[in-house]
N, C-alpha and C positions, 0 to 999 in steps of 0.2 A: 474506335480510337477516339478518344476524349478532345484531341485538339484539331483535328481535323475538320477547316471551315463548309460548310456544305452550299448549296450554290442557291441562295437567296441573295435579292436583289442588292446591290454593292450600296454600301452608305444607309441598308436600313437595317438595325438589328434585328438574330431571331428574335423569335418567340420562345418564353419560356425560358428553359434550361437551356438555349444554344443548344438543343439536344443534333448528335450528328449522327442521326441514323435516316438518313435519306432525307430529314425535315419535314417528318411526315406531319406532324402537327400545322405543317401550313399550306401546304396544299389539302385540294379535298380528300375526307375519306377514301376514296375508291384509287386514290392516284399513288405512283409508287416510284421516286426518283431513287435509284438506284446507287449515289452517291454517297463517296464520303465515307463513311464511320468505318471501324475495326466489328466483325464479328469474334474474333479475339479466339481461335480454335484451339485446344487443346492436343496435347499430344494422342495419338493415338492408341500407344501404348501404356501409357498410364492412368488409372482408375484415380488416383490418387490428385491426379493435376486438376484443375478446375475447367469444368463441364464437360468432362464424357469422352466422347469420340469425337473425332474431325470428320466434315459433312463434306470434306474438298471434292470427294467422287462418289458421294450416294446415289443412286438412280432415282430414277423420279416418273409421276406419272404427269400423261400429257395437260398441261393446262387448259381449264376450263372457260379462260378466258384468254381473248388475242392476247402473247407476252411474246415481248422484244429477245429474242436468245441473244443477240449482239449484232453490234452495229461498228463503220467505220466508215472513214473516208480516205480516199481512195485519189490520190497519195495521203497517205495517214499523214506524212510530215510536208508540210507546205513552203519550195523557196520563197523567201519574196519577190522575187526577181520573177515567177511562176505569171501567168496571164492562162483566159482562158476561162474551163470548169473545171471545178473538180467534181468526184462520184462521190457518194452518200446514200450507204445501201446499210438494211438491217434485213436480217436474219429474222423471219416471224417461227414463233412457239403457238401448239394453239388452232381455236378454231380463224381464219379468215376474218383479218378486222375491216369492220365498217369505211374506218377510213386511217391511214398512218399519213401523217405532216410534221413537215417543219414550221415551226414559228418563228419567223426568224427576227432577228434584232435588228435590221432594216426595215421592215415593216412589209417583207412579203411571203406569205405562206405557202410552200411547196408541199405539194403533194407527190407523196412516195408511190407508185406503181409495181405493180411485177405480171407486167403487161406484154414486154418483152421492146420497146418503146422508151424512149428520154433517157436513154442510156443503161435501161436494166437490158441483160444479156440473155437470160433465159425467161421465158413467161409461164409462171405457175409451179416456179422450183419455190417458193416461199421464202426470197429474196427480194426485196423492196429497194426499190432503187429513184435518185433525181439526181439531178443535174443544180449545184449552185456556182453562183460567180465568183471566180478570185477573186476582182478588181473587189467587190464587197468586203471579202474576208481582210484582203490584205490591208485595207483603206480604214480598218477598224483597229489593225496592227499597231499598238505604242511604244512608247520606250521604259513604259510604268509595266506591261502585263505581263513578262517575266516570258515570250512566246507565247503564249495562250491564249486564241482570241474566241470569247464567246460569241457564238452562233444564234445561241436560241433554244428550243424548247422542242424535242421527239414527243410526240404527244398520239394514242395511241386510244381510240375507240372502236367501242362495242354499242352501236347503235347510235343512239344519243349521247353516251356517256363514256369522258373520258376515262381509261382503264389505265392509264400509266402515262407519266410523263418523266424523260430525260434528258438535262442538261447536254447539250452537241458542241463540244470546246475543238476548236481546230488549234492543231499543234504548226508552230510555224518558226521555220532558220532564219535567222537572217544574219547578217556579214557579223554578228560580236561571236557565233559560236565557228569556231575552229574547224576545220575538215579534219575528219579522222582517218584516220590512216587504217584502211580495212581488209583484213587476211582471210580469205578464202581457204575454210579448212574441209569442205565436202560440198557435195551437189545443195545440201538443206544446212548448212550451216557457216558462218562467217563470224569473225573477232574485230574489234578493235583494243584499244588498248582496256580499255573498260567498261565494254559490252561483252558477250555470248547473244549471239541471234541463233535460233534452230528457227528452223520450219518445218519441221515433220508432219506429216499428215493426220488429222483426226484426234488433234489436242485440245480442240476449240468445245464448246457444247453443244451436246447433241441435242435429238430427240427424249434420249434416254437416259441423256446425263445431268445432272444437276448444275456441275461446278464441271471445267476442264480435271483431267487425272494428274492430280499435282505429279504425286510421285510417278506418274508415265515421264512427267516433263522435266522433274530433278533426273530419273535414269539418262535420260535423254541427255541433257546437258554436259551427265559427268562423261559420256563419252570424251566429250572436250577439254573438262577442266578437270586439273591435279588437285591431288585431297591434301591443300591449304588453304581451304578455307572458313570461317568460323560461320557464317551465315550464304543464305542465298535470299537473292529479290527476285521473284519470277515475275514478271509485267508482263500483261499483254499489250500488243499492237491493236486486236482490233477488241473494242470497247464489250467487257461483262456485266451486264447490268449489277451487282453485284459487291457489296463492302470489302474494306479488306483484310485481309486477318495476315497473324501471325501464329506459327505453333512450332514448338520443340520438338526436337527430332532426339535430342540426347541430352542431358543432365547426371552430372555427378557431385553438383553443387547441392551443400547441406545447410540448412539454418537458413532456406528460403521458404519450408513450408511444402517443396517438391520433394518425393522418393526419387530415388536413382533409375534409370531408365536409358534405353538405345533402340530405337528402333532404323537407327541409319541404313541396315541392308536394304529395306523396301524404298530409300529415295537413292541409290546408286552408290550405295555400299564405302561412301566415303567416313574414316575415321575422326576426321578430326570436325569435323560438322555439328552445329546443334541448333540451327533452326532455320527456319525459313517462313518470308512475309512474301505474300502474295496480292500481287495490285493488279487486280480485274481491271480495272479505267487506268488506261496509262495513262493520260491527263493529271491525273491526281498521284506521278509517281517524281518524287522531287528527292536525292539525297540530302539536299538541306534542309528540308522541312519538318517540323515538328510532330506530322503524322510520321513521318520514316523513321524516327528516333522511338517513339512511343512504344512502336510496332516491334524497336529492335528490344524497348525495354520487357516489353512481356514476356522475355527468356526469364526474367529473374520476377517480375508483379504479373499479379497480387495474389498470392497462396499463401501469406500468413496464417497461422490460427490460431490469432488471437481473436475471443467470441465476440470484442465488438469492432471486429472489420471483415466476418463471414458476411454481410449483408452488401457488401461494397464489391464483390468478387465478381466477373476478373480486374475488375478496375478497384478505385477507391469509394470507401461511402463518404458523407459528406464531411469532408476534414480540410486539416491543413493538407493534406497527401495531397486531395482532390484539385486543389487550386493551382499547383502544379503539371508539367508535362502527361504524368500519365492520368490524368482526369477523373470522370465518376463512372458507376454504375449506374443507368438508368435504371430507376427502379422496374421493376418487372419485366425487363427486357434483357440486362446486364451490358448492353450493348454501351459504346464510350459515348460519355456525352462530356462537356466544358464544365465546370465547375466554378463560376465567375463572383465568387464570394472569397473575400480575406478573414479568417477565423484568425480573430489577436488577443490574448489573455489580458484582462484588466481590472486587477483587485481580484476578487472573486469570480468576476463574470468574464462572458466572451463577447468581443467584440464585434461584429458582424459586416464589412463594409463591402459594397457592390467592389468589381473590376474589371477593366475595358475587355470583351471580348476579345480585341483583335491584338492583349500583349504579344507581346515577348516572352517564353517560355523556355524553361529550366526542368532540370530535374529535381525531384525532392531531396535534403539529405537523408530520408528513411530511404527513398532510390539508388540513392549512390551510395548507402549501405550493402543494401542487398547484393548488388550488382558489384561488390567488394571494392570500391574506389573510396571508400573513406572506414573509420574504424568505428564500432557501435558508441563510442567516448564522444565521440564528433558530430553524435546527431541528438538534436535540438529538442525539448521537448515539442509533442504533435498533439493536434486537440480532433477530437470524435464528436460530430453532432448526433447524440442520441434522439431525438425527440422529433417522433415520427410525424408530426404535423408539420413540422419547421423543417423535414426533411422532405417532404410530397411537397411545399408549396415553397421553397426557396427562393426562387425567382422573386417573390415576394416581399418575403420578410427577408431579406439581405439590403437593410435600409439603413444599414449605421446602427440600430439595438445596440442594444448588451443583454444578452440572455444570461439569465441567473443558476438557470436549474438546465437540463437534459443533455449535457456534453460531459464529453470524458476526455480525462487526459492518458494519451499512449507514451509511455519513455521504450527508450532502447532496450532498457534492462526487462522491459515485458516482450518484446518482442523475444529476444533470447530466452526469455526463460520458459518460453511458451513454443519456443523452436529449435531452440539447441541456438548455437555459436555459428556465425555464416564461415562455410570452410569451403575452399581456401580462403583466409583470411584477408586482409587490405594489404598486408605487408608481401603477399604471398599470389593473391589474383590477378588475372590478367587483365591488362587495361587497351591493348590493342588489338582489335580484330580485323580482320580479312573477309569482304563480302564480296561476292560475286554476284553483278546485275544481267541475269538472263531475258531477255526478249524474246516470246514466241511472235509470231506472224504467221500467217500464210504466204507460201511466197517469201525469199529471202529482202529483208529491207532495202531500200533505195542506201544510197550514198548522205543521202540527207537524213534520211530517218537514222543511220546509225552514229551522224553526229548529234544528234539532236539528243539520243537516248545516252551517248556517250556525257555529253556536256551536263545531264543531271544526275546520271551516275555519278561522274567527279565531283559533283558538288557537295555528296557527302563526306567529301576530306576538309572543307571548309572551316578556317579558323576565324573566323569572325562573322557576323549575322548579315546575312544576305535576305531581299524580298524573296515572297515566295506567293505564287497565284495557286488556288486551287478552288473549283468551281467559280461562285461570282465574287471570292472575299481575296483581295491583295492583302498579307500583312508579315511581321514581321519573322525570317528564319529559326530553325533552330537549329544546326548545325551539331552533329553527336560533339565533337570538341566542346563547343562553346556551352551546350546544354549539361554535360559535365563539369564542367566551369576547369576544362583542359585537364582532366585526368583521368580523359579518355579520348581513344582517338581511332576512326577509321580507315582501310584503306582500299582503297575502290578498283585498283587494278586486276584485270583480269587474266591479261597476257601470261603465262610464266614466263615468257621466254625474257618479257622486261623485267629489269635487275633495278628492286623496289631501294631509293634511298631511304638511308637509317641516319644522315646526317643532315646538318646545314650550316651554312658558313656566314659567319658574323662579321663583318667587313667597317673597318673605323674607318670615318669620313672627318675632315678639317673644315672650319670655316673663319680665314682669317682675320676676317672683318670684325665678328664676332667674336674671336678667340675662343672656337666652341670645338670640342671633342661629341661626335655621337657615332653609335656603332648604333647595326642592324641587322636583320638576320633575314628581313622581311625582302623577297623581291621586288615587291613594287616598288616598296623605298628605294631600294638600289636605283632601280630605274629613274626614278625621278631627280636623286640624287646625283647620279650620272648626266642627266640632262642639263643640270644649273651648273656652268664654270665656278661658282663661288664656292662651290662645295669639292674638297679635293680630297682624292684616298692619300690616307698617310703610309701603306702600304703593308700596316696592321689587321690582320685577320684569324679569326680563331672556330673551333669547328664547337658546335655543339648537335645534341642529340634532337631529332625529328620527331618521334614518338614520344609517348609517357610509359612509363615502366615502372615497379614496385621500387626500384633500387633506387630509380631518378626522382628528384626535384624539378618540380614545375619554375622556370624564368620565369616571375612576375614583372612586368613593365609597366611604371607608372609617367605622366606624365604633368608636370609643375605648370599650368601657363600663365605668362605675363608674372615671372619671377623673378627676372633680372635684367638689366639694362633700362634703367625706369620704368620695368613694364613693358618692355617691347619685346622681351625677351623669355622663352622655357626653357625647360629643364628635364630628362629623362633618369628616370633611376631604374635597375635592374635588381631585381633578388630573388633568390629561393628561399629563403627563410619566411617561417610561417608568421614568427612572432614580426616581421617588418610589415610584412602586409599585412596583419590585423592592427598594427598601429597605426599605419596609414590608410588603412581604410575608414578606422575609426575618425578618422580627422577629416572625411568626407562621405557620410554612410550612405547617400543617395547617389555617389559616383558623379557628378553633376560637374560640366565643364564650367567651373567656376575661377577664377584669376588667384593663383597660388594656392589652391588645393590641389591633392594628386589626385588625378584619372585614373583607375585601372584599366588599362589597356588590354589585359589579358597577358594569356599565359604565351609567352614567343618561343619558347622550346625548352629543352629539359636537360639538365647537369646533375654531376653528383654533390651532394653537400659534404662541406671538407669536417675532418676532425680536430678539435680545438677552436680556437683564435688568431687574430692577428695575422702578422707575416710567416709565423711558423707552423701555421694547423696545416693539416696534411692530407692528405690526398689520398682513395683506392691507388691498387695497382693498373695499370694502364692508362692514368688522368695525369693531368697536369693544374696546376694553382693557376687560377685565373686572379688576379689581384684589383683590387677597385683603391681608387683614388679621389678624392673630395675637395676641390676649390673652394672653401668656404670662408668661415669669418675673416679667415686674414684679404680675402680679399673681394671686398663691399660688393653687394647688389651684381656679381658676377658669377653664382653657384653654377658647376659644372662637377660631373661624375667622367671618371676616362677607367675603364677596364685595359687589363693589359698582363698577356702571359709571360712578360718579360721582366723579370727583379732588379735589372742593371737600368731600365724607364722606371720602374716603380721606384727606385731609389732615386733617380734625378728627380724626380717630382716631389719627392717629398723633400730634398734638398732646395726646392724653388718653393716651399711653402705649400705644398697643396697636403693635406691632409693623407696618411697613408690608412688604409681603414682592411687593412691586412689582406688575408684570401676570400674573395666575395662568394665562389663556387667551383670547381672545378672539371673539366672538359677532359674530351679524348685529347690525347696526346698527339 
């Protein structure tokens, strides 16, 4: 996976291409951190999908030299409240290594054993085991690492010479994440609201297995779970040395470049399924993070074929595509790497200008094509770097140029005409799915571990960008809503037996100091809201829709500051309409919290757009007219917007001078 940080030292760029396939280019030759990147696996059943077969349960022969099979710590999820040691055993492959150690980020090296001593259990089962300090791990514990505090460095020789080295992140609770509330559904299996734990025996790898047997462990799971869901996250508990990929299990979607295909019976026979991401290093398993999105986007990229992005597969070659969420194809590996170059058309030529690693990431709109959340009308022209020197050495020449010759330009209308039409259409595709986050273990999870795994399960419901740690690099979320830019949306619960909401409720609040009308839909606001006496409910409330849906309109929320009251004073506007928000965005295109420019706030939840104008445009059956209201010229340096399902309000307002600006959107009834 292309955006997935890999765990070099925090505050120093890679090397290179940010490439995220364990970082091999900086450690030595012989060493192999097991982190990070998407191996990016194809379906199994189709010849047609990009690269082959899926490797999830190939056998393998025994290695030639000591390899780590997996590793954990023991309690894998650590309270803070915990004192003491914890255990720290790895699984050897292999012949007998010279020496296994921690290196640890306190500055003392432990040595792993399996000697039957310092806390290993058996001597000579080829389980390595030591003993380290809480007081260390948790004393490294911040309020910046998202629970994740790095350890140090699994470091594994053959004589003299190190054979592999693996980043050691201890996972850690502390009082912000919530107890989950956990259901006992079998001797080897247990729920919370948004977890699946199994623990079935001999899902781990072996001797003779490559990769755990996915589809042993999707079978497994559906034991548990009902066939509503569109994805599965399998994570393990204890650490695979090992990338992480995602692969289709079903496609019926046409004009992405895939045939049609099913092979659900062999993952537990569930219908409405189509793919599943698999996270070997739970460390690196975050629903808000921009690897978890990537992973989900490879249901629909990259299998165009169009002949100049066969060389980008499964990812992007070096384009606009690339600079985006779903990244590049490292050349001769295909495996995802960063793409940290902006390609910007200028006169004839392209412009070429570096960009910060550690953004903020989105999707492409060629992305949010494919994946049918925008119409092919809607996507931008995209530009192709052909020129294969300028592609091998990037990192380089991404110096501000304008290269004249070796790029090409892709439109939509080549993509289609080169793939058929994407069917189901935008008007027609589904924009919400249902994932189900599975957790193997040995052993059924602590209490902690299944909040732990609960708390970043939820977070890929997340509407707005949260931090996110993954090996040594903190930076910023990407959340499937927000990376959609809200016109997509996940939902993380597991439970059936919990009755998922489809609404949320908008609640007007007063502030009579101010003379200010603002409504909300956002909980925390409420909360906060709640807590200031100056702020009073007027006992106006209205319900709008949770999800995004072909039928709905995205609520865009902007917001005005230091607009009125000399200055001391914002201002919120709400719309679904497209042409308002490109208006105002135009009137601020870098978003920038600047003093009477609108903010886009993002998208707050989803109505239907009414038909017509004014007071009279009309509404589906089952909605009601929401009506907006406008304080304006008539009354100076005081703009305020007041929404309101009530025509007998909207008519006294407009009788007191506020502007009547007809039906804004309209809600369930």
């Amino acid at each position: 996976m292309s955006t997935l940080r890999p765990r070099f030292a925090r505050g120093t760029a890679p090397t290179a291409a940010c490439l995220i396939v364990g970082l091999l280019a900086a450690w030595p030759a012989t060493a192999h951190n097991g982190d990070g990147c998407d191996s990016d696996v194809a379906s199994p059943t189709s010849a047609s999908v990009r690269g082959a077969t899926s490797n999830a349960e190939r056998a393998k022969a025994t290695p030639t030299t000591p390899t780590v099979a997996n590793f954990v710590l023991a309690p894998s999820v650590i309270n803070t409240s915990a004192t003491g040691t914890v255990r720290l055993t790895a699984r050897m492959d292999g012949p007998t290594p010279t020496t296994l150690q921690l290196v640890s980020n306190w500055g003392v090296t432990y040595a792993l054993t399996d000697n039957g001593a310092n806390g290993d259990v058996t001597a000579g089962d080829g389980i390595y085991t030591t003993l380290l300090p809480v007081q260390q791990i948790l004393s490294r514990h911040t309020a910046t690492d998202v629970f994740r505090v790095e350890l140090g460095f699994l470091d594994t020789y053959a004589g003299s010479a190190r054979v592999s080295r693996n980043g050691v992140t201890a996972q850690v609770r502390g009082p912000e994440i919530a107890a989950a509330t956990v259901k006992p559904l079998s001797g080897s299996a247990q729920m919370s609201r948004y977890v699946l734990n199994i623990a079935p025996a001999a899902l781990y790898r072996t001797h003779d297995v490559a990769l755990p047997d996915i589809a042993a462990v999707a079978s497994a799971a559906y034991q548990y779970l009902t066939d509503e869901f569109d994805f599965l996250n399998i994570v393990f508990d204890k650490v695979q040395p090992q990338n992480r990929y995602h692969f289709a299990t079903r496609n019926s979607v046409a004009g992405t470049g895939q045939s049609s295909y099913n092979s659900n019976a062999q993952y537990g026979g569930a219908s409405r399924l189509v793919g599943i991401t698999v996270f070997p290093i739970s460390d690196y398993f975050d629903g808000a993070s921009a690897a978890h999105q990537h992973e989900i986007g490879h249901q629909w990229m990259a299998f165009l074929k169009n002949a100049s992005l066969t060389s980008g597969s499964p990812h992007w070659p070096a384009s606009t595509m690339a600079a985006d969420l779903m990244g590049l194809s490292i050349p001769g590996s295909g495996a995802g790497g960063q793409f940290n170059c902006q390609l910007t058309a200028e006169g004839n030529g392209l412009r070429v200008t570096p960009l910060n690693y550690l953004r903020a990431m989105s999707y492409n709109p060629l992305d949010l094509y494919l994946m049918g959340m925008i119409a092919a009308s809607d996507v931008p022209d995209q530009w192709v770097v052909t020129d294969s020197n300028w592609v091998n050495n990037w990192p380089a020449l991404c110096d501000g140029r304008v290269l004249s010759s070796g790029f090409s330009r892709l439109t939509a209308n080549d993509v289609v005409a080169a793939n058929g039409p994407r069917t189901p259409a935008t008007g027609a595709a589904q924009r919400t799915f249902r994932v189900a986050t599975v957790v193997v273990s040995e052993g059924l999870l602590s209490a902690d571990a299944m909040s732990y795994y609960s708390y970043f399960a939820q977070r890929m419901e997340a509407r707005e960008r949260g931090t996110v740690h993954e090996g040594l690099a903190i930076f910023p979320g990407a959340p499937f809503f927000v990376a959609t830019g809200g016109r997509g949306a996940l939902i993380a619960t597991v439970d059936s037996a919990v009755t998922l909401p489809t609404q949320v409720t908008a609640i007007e609040y007063f502030h009579p100091q101010l003379n200010y009308y603002f409504i909300t839909s956002r909980d925390n606001e409420k909360s906060l809201l709640d807590a200031v006496p100056a702020w009073t409910k007027t006992g106006a409330s209205f319900k709008m829709m949770l999800n995004p849906d072909a039928a709905l309109g995205g609520v865009t929320r902007f917001y005005f500051d230091k607009i009125a009251k000399n200055n001391t004073r914002g201002s919120h506007f709400y719309t679904t309409n497209p042409a308002d928000v490109a208006v105002l965005q135009a009137l601020n295109p870098g978003n920038a919290a600047l003093p009477q420019k609108p903010v886009n706030e993002g998208i707050d939840s989803f109505a239907w757009r009414a038909t017509g104008s004014g007071v009279s445009a009309t509404c589906p059956s089952g909605t009601a007219p929401l009506y907006r209201l406008f304080r304006g010229s008539k009354f100076p340096d005081d703009p305020n917007h007041r929404f309101t399902t009530s025509l007998a309000v909207y008519n006294q307002f407009v009788g007191l001078g506020w502007d009547g600006e007809g039906v804004a959107f309209c809600v369930p009834n």
